[in-house]
C-alpha positions, 0 to 999 in steps of 0.5 A: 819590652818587645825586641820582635820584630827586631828593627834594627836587626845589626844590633843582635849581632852586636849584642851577640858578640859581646855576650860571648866576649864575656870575660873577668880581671880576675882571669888574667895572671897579674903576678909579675907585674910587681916585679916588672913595675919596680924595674921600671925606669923613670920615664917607663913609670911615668907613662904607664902612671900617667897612662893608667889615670887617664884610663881609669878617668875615662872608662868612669866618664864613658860609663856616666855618658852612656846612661845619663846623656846617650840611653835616654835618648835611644827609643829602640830597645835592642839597642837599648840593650847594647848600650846597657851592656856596654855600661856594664863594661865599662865599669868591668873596665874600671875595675880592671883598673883597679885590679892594676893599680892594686897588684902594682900597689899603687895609691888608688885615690892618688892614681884617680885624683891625678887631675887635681895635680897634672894641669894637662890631664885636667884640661883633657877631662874637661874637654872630654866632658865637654864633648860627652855634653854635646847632647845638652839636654834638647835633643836634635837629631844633630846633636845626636849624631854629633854625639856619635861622632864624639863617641867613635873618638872616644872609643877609638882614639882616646882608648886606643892611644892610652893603649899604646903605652902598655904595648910599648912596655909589653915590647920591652918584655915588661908590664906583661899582665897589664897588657893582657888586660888592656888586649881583652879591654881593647876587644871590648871597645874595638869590637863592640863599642866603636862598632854600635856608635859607628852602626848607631850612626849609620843608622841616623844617616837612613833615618834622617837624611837631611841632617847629613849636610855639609855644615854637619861634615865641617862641625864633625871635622872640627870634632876630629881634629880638636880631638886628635890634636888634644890627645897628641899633646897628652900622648907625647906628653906621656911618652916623653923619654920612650919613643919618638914623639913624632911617631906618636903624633903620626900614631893619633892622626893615623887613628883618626883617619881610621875613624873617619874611614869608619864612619864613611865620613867624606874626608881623611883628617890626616891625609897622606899619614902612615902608621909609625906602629903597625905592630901592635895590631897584632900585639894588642889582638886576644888569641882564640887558640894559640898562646898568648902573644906575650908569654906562653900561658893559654888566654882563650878565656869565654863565657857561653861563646867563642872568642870574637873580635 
């Protein structure tokens, strides 16, 4: 397989950047979270349940979309070659995961198979299923835009609302290894995989220009909103009993106008929202030098490369 000349000479730097992010569940200090989980109150524990089966559900959907419908697809091989290594993250992701549930002693078949009993968590299954379909087995040079579209929610949405949870725990001073894992999880999807769709999708716009019409912008929109107001019901779902369920619904809309921003879409879904949390951009960044935002223990862990965000 040739990659020189390169075409698309972006996904090198991509490709970069995830090689040197390289890092294993294994290197993050884990054990107080099983202190700080017995500690937990009721809605505490809840959420971070809830939270942690929505995650680890959606890490294995991302990791089955990216090989059966998206890679087929793709003809170039460098970005091939970031979406494989963005499937081997995100089954890395899902044994981070499970590196949570098994030091908090949780039922891992219970955790996975919470969709079985929580109708809600079903329904946003379903419906993420759905979207990861969109595809179909014809491709279009629609459709596959669509798909990225769908992808850049997924990535950084979804994700990032499940995120929350643990942030909002690690404020309380509890669950602190389980938000360290999420940071350098976070990285991974904020850095690098929102940023391959986002380019993936800025790269159909030169190729295929007359696909980006106005009827696409209204079918996209209508993506943004489904989604966001599906993960505003889970969301406040989750939180209920932690934080204000308004700020949680600001928080989703927020990130969807995030999103929109960049992919230069031509329109702001949420307009006029502000970020009820703007803490945890700080909160859920890896250090490269200086402790750990949480405690004091050092997390400048890399493979072959500085730490990149």
């Amino acid at each position: 397989m040739a990659i020189s000349p390169m075409k698309h000479t972006w996904a090198k730097g991509i490709l970069d950047r995830m090689e040197n992010n390289t890092w294993f569940p294994h290197v993050v200090n884990m054990a107080d979270d099983v202190a700080s989980y017995n500690r937990l109150n009721a809605a505490d524990r809840f959420m971070f349940d809830k939270a942690l089966a929505f995650l680890s559900n959606l890490d294995g959907i991302q990791f089955n979309n990216i090989n059966q419908n998206i890679a087929k697809h793709v003809t170039s091989p460098e970005v091939s070659m970031c979406l494989s290594r963005q499937a081997w993250e995100e089954a890395l992701h899902v044994k981070s995961y499970a590196t949570i549930i098994e030091t908090v002693s949780l039922d891992p078949m219970s955790v996975y198979m919470t969709f079985e009993r929580d109708g809600l968590l079903a329904q946003k299954n379903q419906f993420i299923l759905k979207q990861s379909r969109l595809l179909g087995e014809k491709f279009s040079a629609e459709g596959f835009a669509l798909s990225c579209v769908s992808n850049v929610l997924l990535e950084g949405v979804y994700f990032f609302s499940g995120f929350l949870s643990f942030y909002l725990l690690a404020d309380k001073g509890e669950m602190l290894g389980s938000a360290d894992m999420i940071r350098y999880i976070q990285r991974d999807e904020e850095g690098t995989h929102l940023d391959l769709f986002a380019h993936m999708l800025d790269t159909l716009r030169h190729e295929n220009k007359d696909v980006f019409t106005q009827s696409f912008w209204n079918k996209a929109l209508e993506v943004f909103l489904t989604s966001s107001e599906m993960e505003i019901s889970w969301g406040k779902y989750i939180t209920k009993g932690v934080t204000n369920p308004k700020a949680i619904e600001d928080y989703i809309k927020h990130l969807a106008n995030l999103r929109a921003e960049q992919i230069q879409a031509p329109f702001v879904p949420y307009p006029g929202v502000k970020n009820p949390f703007p803490w945890v951009e700080q909160f859920s960044k890896p250090n490269t030098s200086e402790k750990n935002f949480f405690e004091t223990r050092v997390t400048d862990y890399k493979v072959g490369g500085a730490l990149v965000w």
